[in-house]
VONUVO-79537 format. One record per atom (N, C-alpha, C, O): residue in one letter; x, y, z; residue number from 0. Coordinates in steps of 0.05 Angstrom, whole numbers, plus 32768, in hexadecimal, padded with zeros to 4 digits. Example, Ala and Ser with C-alpha at 12.3 -4.5 7.8 and 13.67 -1.06 7.14 Angstrom:
VONUVO-79537
@type A; x 8108; y 7F8E; z 809C; seq 0
@type A; x 80F6; y 7FA6; z 809C; seq 0
@type A; x 8108; y 7FBE; z 809C; seq 0
@type A; x 811D; y 7FBE; z 80A9; seq 0
@type S; x 8101; y 7FD3; z 808E; seq 1
@type S; x 8111; y 7FEB; z 808F; seq 1
@type S; x 8102; y 8001; z 809D; seq 1
@type S; x 810C; y 8017; z 80A1; seq 1
***
This chain:
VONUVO-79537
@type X; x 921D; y 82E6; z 8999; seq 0
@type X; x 9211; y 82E4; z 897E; seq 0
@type X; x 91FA; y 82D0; z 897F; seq 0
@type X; x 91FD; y 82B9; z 8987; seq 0
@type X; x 91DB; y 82DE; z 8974; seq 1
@type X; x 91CB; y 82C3; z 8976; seq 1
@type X; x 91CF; y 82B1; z 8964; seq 1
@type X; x 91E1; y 82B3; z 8953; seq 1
@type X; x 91B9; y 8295; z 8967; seq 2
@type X; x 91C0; y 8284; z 8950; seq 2
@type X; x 91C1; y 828E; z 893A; seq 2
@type X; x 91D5; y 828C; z 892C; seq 2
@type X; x 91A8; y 829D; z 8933; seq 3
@type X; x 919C; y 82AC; z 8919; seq 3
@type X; x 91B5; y 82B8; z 8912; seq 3
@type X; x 91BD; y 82AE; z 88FD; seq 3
@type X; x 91C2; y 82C8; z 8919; seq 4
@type X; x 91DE; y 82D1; z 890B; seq 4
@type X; x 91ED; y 82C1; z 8900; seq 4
@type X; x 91F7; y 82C6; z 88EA; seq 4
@type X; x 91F2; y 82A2; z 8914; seq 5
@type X; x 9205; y 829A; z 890F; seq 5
@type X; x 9201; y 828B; z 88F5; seq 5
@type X; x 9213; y 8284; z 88E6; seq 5
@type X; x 91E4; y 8288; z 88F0; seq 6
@type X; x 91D7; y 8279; z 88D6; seq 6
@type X; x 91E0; y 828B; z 88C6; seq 6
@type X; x 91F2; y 8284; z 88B6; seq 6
@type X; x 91D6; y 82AB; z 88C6; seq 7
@type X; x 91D6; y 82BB; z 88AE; seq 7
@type X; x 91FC; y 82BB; z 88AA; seq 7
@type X; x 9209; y 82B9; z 8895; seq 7
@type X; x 9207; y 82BE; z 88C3; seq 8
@type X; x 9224; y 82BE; z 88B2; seq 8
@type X; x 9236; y 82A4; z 88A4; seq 8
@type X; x 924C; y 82A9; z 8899; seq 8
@type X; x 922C; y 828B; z 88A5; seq 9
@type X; x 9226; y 8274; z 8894; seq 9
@type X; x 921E; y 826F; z 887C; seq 9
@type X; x 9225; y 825F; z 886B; seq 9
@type X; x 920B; y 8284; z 887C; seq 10
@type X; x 91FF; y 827D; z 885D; seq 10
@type X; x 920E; y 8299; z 8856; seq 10
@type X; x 9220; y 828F; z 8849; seq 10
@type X; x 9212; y 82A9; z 8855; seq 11
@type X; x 921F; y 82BE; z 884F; seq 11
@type X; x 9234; y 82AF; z 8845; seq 11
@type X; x 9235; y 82AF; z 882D; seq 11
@type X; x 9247; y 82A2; z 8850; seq 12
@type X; x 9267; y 8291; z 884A; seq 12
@type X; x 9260; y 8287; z 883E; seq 12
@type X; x 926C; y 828D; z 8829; seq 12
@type X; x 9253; y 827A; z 8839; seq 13
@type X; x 9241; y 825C; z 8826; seq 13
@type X; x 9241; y 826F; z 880E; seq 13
@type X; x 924D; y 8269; z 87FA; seq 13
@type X; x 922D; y 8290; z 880F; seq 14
@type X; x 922B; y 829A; z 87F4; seq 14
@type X; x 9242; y 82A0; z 87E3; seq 14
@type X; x 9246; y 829A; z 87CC; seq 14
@type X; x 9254; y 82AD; z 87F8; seq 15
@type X; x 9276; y 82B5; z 87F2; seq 15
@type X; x 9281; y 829F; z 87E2; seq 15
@type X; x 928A; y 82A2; z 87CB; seq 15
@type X; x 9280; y 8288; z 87F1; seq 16
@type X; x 9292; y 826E; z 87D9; seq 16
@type X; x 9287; y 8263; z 87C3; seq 16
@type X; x 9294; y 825C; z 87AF; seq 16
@type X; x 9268; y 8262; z 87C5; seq 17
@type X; x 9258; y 8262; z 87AE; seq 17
@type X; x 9261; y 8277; z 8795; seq 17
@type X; x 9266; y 826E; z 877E; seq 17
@type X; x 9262; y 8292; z 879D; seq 18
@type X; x 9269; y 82A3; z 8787; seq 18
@type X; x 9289; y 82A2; z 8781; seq 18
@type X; x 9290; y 82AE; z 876D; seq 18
@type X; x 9297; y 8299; z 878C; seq 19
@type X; x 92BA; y 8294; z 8782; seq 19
@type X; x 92BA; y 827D; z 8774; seq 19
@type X; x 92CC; y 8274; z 8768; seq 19
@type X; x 929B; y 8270; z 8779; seq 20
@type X; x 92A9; y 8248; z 876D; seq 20
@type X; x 92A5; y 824E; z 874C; seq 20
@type X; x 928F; y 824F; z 8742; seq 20
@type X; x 92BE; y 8250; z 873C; seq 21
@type X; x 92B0; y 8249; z 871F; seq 21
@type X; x 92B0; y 823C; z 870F; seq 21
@type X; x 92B7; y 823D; z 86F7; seq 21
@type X; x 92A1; y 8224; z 8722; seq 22
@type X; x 92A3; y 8212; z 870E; seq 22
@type X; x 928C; y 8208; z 8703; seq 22
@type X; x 9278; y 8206; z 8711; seq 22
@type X; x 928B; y 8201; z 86E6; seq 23
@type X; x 9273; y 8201; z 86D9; seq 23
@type X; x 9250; y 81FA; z 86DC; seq 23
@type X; x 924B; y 81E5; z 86D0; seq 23
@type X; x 9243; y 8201; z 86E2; seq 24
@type X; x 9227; y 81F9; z 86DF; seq 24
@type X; x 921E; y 8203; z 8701; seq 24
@type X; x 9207; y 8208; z 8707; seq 24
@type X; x 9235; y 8206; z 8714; seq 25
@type X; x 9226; y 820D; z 872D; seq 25
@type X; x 921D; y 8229; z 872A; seq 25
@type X; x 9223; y 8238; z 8718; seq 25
@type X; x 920A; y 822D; z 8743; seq 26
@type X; x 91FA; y 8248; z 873C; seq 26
@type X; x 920A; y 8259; z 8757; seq 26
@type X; x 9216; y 824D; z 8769; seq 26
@type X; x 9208; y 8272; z 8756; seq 27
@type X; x 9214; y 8277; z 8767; seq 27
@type X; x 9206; y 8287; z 877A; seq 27
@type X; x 920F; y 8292; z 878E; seq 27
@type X; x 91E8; y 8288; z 876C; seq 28
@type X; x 91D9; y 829D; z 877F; seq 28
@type X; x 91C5; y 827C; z 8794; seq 28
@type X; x 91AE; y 827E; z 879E; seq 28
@type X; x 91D3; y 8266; z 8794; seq 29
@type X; x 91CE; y 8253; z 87A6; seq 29
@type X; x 91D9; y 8244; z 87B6; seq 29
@type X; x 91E8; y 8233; z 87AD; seq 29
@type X; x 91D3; y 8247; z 87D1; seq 30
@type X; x 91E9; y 8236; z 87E0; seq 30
@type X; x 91D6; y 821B; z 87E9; seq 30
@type X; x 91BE; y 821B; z 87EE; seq 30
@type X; x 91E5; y 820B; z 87E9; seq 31
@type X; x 91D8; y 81ED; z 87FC; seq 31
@type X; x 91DA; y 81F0; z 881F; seq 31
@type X; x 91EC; y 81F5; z 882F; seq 31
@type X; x 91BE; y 81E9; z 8822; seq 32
@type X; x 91B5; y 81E9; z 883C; seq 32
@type X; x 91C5; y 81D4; z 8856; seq 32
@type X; x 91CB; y 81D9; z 886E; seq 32
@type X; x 91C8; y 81C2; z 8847; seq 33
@type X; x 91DE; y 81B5; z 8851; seq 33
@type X; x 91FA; y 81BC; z 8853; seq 33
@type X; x 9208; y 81AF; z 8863; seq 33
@type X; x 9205; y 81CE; z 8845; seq 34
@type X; x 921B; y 81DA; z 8847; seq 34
@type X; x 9221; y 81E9; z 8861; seq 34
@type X; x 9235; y 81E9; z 8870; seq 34
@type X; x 9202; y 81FB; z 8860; seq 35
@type X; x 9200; y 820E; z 8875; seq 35
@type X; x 9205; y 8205; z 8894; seq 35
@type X; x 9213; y 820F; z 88A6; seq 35
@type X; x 91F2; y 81EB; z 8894; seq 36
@type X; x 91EC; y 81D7; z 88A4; seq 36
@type X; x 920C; y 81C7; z 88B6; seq 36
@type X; x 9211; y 81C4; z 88CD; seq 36
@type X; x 921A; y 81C0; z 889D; seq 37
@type X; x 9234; y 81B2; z 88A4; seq 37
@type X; x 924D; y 81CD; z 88B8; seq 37
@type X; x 925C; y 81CE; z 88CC; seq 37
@type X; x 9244; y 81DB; z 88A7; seq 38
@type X; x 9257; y 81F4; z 88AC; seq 38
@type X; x 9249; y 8200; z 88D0; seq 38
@type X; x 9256; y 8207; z 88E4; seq 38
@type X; x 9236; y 8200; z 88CD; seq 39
@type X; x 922D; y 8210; z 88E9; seq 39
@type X; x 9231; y 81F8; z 8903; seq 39
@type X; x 9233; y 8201; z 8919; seq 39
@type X; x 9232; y 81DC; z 88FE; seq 40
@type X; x 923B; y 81C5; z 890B; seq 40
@type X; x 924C; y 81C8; z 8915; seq 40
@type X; x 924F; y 81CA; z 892D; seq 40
@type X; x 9266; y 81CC; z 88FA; seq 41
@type X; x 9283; y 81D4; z 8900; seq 41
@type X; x 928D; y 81EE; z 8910; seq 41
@type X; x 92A3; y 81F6; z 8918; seq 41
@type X; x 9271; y 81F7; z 8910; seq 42
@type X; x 927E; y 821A; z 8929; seq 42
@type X; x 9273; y 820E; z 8945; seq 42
@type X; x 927E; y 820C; z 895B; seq 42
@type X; x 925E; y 820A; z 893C; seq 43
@type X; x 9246; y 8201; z 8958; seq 43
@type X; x 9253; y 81E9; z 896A; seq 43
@type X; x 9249; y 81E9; z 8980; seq 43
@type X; x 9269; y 81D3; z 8967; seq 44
@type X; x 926A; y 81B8; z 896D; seq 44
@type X; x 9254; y 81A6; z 8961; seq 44
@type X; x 923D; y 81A8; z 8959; seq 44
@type X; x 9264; y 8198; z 8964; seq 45
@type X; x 924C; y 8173; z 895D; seq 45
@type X; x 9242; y 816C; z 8976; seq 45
@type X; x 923E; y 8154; z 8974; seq 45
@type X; x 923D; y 8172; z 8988; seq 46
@type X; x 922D; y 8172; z 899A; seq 46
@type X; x 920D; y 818D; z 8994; seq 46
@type X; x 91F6; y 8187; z 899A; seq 46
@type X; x 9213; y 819F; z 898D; seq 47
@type X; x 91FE; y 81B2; z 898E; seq 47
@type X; x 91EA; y 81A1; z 8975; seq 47
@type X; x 91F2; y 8194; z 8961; seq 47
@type X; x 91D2; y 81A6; z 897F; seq 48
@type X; x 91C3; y 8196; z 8972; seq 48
@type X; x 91B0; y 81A9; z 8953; seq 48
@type X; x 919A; y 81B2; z 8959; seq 48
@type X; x 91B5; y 81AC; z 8940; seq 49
@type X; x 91AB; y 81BE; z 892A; seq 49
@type X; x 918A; y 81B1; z 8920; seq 49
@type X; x 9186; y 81A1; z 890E; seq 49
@type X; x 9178; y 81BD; z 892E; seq 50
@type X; x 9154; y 81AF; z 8920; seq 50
@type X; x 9159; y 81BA; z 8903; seq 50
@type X; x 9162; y 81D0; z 88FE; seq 50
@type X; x 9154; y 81AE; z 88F8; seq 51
@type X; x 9154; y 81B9; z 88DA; seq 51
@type X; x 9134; y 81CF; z 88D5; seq 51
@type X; x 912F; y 81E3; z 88C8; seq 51
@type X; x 9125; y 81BF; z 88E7; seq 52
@type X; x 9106; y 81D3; z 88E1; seq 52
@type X; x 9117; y 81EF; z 88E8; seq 52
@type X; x 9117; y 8202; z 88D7; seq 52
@type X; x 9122; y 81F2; z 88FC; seq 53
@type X; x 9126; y 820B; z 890A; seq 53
@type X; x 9141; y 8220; z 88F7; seq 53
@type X; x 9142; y 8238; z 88FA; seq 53
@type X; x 914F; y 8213; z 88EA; seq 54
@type X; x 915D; y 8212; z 88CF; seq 54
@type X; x 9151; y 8225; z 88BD; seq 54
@type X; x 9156; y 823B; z 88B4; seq 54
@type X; x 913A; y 820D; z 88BB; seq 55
@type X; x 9128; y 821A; z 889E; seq 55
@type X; x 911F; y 822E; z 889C; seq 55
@type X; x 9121; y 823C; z 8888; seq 55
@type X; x 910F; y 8234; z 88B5; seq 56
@type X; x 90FA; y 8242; z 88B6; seq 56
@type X; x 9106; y 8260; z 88B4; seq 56
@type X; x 90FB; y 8273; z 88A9; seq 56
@type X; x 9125; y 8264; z 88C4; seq 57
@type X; x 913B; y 8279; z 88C9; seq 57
@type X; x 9140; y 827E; z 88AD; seq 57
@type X; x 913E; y 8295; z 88A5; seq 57
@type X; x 9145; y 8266; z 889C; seq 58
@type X; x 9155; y 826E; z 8880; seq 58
@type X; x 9136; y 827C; z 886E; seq 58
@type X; x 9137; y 828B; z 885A; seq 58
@type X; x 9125; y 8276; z 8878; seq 59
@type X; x 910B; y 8279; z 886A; seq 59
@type X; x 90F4; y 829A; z 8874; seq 59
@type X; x 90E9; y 82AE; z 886A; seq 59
@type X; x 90F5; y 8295; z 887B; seq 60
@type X; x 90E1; y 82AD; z 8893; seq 60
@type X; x 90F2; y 82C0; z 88A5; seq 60
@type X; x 90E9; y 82D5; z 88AE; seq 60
@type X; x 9107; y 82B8; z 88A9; seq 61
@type X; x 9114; y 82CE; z 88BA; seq 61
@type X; x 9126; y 82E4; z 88AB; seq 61
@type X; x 912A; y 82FC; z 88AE; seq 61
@type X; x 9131; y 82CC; z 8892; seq 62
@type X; x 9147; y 82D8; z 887F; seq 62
@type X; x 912D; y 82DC; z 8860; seq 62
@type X; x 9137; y 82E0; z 884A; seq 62
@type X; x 9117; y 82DB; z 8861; seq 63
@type X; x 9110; y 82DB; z 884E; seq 63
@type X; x 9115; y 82CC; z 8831; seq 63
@type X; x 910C; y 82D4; z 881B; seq 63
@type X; x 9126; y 82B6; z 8834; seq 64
@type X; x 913A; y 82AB; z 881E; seq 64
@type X; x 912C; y 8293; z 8815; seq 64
@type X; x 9129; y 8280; z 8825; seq 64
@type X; x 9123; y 8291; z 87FA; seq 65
@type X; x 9117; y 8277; z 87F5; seq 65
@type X; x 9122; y 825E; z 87EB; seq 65
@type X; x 9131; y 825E; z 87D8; seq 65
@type X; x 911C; y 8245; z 87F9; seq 66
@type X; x 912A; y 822B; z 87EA; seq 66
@type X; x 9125; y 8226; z 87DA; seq 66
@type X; x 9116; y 8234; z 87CD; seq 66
@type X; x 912F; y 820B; z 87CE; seq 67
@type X; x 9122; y 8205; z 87B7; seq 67
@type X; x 9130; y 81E0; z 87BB; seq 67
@type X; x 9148; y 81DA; z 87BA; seq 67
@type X; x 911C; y 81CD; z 87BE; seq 68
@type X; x 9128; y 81B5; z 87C4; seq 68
@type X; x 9129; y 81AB; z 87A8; seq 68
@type X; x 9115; y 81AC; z 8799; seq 68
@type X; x 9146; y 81A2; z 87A0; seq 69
@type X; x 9152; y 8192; z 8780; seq 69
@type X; x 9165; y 8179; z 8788; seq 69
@type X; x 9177; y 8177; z 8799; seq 69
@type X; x 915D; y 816A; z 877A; seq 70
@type X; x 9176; y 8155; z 877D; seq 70
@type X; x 9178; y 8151; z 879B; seq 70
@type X; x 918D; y 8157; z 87A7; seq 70
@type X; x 9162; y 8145; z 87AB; seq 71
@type X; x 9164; y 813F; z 87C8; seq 71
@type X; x 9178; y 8156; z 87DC; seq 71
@type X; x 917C; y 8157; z 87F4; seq 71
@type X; x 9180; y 8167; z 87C3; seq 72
@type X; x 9181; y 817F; z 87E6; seq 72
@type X; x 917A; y 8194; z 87E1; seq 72
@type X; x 916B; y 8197; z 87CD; seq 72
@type X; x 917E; y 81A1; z 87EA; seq 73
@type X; x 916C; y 81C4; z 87FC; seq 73
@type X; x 917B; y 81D5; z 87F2; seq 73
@type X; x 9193; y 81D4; z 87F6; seq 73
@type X; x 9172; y 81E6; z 87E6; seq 74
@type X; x 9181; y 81FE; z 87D5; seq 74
@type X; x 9184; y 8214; z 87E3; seq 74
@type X; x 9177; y 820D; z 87F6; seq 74
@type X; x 918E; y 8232; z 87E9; seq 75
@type X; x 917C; y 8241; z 87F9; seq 75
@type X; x 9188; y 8257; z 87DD; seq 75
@type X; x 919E; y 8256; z 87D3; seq 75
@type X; x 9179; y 8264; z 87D6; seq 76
@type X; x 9177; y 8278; z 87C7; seq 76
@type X; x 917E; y 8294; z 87C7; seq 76
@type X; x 916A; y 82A1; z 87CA; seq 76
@type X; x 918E; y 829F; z 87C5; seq 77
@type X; x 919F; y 82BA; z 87D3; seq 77
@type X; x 91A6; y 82CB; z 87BD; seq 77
@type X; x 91A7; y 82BF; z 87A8; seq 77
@type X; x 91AA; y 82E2; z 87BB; seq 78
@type X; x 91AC; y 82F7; z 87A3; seq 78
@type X; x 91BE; y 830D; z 87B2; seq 78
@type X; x 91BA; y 8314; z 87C9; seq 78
@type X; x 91D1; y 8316; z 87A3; seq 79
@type X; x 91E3; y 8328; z 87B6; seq 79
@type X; x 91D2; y 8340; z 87C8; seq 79
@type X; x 91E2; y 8347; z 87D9; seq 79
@type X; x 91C3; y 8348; z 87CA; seq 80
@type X; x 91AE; y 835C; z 87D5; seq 80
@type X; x 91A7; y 8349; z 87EC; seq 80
@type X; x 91A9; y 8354; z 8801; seq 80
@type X; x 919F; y 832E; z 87EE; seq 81
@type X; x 9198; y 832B; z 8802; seq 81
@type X; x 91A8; y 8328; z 8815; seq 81
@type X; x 91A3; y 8330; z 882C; seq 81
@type X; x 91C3; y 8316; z 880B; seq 82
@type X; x 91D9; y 831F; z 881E; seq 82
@type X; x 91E0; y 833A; z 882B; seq 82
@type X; x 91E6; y 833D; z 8843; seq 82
@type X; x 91DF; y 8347; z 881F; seq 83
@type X; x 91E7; y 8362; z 8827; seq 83
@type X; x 91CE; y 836C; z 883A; seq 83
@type X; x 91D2; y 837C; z 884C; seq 83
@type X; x 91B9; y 8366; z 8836; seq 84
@type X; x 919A; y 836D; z 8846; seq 84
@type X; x 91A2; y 8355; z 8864; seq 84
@type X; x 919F; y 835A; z 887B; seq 84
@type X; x 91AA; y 8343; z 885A; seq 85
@type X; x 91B5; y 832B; z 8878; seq 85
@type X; x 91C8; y 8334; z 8887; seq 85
@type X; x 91C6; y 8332; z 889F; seq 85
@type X; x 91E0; y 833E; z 887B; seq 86
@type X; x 91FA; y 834B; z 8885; seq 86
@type X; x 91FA; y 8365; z 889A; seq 86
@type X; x 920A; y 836A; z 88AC; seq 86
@type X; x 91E1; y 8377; z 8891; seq 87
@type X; x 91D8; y 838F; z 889A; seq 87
@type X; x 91CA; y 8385; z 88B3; seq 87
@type X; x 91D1; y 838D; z 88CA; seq 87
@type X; x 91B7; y 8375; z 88AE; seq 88
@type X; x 91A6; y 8372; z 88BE; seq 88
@type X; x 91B7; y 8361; z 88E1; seq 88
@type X; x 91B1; y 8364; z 88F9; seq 88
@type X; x 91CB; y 8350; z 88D5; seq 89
@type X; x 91D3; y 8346; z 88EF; seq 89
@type X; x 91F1; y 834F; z 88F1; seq 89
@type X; x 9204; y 8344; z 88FA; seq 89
@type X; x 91ED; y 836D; z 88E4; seq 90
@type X; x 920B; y 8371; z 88ED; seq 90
@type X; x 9229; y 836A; z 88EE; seq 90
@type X; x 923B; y 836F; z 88FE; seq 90
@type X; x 9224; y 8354; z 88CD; seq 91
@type X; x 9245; y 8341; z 88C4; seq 91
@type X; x 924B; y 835B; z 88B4; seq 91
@type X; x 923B; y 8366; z 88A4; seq 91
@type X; x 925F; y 8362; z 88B9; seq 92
@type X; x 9275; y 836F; z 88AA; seq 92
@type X; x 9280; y 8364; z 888D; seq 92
@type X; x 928C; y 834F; z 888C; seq 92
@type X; x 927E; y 836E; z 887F; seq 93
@type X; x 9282; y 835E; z 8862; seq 93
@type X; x 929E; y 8355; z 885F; seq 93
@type X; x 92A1; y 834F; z 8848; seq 93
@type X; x 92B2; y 8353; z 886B; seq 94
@type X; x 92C3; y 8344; z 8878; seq 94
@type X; x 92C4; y 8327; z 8883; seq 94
@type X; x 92D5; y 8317; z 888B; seq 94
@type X; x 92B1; y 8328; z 887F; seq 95
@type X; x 92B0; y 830B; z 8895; seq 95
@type X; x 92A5; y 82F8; z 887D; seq 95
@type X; x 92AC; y 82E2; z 8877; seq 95
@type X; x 9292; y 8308; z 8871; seq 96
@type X; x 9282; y 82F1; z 8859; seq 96
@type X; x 9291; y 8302; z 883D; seq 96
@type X; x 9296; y 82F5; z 8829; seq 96
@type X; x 9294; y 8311; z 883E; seq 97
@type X; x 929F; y 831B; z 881B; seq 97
@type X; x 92BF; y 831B; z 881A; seq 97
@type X; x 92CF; y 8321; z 882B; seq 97
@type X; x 92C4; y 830E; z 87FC; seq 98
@type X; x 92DF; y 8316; z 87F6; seq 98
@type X; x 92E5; y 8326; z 87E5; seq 98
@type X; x 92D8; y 8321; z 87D0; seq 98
@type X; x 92F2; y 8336; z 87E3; seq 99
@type X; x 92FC; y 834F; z 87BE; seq 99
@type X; x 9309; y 834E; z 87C7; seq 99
@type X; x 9310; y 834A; z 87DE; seq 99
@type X; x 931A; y 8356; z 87A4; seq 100
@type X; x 9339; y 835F; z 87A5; seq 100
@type X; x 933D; y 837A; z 87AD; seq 100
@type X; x 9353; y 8382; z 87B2; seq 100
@type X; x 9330; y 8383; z 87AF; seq 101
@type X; x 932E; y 83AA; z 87B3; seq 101
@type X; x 931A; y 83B6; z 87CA; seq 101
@type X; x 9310; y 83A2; z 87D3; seq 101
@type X; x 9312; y 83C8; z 87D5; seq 102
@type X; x 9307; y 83D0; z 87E6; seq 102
@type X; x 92ED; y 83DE; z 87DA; seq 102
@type X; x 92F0; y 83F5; z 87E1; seq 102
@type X; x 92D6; y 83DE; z 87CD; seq 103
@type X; x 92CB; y 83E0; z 87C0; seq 103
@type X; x 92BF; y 83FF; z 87C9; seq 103
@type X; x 92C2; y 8402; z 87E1; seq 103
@type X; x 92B7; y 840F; z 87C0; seq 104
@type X; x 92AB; y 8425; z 87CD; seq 104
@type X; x 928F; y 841F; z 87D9; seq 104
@type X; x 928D; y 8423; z 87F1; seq 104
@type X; x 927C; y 8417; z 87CC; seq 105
@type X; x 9265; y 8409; z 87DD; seq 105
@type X; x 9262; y 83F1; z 87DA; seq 105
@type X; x 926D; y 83E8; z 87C5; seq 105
@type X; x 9255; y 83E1; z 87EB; seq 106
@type X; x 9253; y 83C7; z 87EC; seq 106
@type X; x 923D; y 83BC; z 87D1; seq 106
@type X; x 9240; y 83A7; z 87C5; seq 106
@type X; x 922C; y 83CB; z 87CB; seq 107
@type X; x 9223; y 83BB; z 87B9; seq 107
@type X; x 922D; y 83C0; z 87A6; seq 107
@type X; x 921C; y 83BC; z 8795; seq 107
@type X; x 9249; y 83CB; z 8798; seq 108
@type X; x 9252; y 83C8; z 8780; seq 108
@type X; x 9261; y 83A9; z 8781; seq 108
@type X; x 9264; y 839A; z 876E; seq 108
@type X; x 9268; y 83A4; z 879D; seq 109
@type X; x 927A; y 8386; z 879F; seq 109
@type X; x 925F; y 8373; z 8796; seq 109
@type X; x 9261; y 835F; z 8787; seq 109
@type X; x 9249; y 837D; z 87A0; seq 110
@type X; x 922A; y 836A; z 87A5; seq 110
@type X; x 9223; y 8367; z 8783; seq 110
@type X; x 922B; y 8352; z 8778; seq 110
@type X; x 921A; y 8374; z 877B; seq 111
@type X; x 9209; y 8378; z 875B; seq 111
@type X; x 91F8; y 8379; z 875A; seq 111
@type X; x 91EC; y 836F; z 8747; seq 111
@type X; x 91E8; y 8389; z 8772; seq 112
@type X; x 91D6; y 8390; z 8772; seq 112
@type X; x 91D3; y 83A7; z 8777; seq 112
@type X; x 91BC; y 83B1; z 8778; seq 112
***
């Protein structure tokens, strides 16, 4: 698996808990960059070293996904379509990043888009 996957299936999980959290005022079509960041640490070891340019530029230009810096951190901006456009593209099984109670007939009725 390259890095680039291992990013997109990070922020994928990151989107997944974002949309289960309900608790008031968070948004759920945004995950923190640092989240992504902590979490890919925790797969990678604390020895692998994460450039954040090289981060960015993945979450930005490769995934097409735009930030948005608030309150000293890094937003990354995600909409169920693009997950599902990320999921396709590196081949995560919606298993791995999606949860339902049911088996949905297509994926973007789970998506909403």
């Amino acid at each position: 698996e390259s890095f680039e996957g291992k990013v997109a299936l990070h922020v994928l999980q990151r989107f997944r808990q974002r949309r289960e959290d309900s608790t008031p005022g968070r948004r759920p079509d945004q995950v923190l960059l640092k989240e992504v960041t902590d979490s890919l640490r925790l797969d990678l070891g604390e020895n692998h070293k994460i450039d954040p340019r090289v981060l960015g530029n993945i979450i930005r230009h490769t995934f097409s996904l735009p930030t948005l810096y608030k309150g000293g951190n890094t937003w990354i901006t995600i909409t169920g379509a693009d997950a599902a456009r990320i999921a396709a593209r590196y081949s995560i099984p919606l298993e791995q990043w999606m949860r339902f109670p049911v088996e949905p007939a297509h994926p973007a009725a789970i998506l909403g888009s």
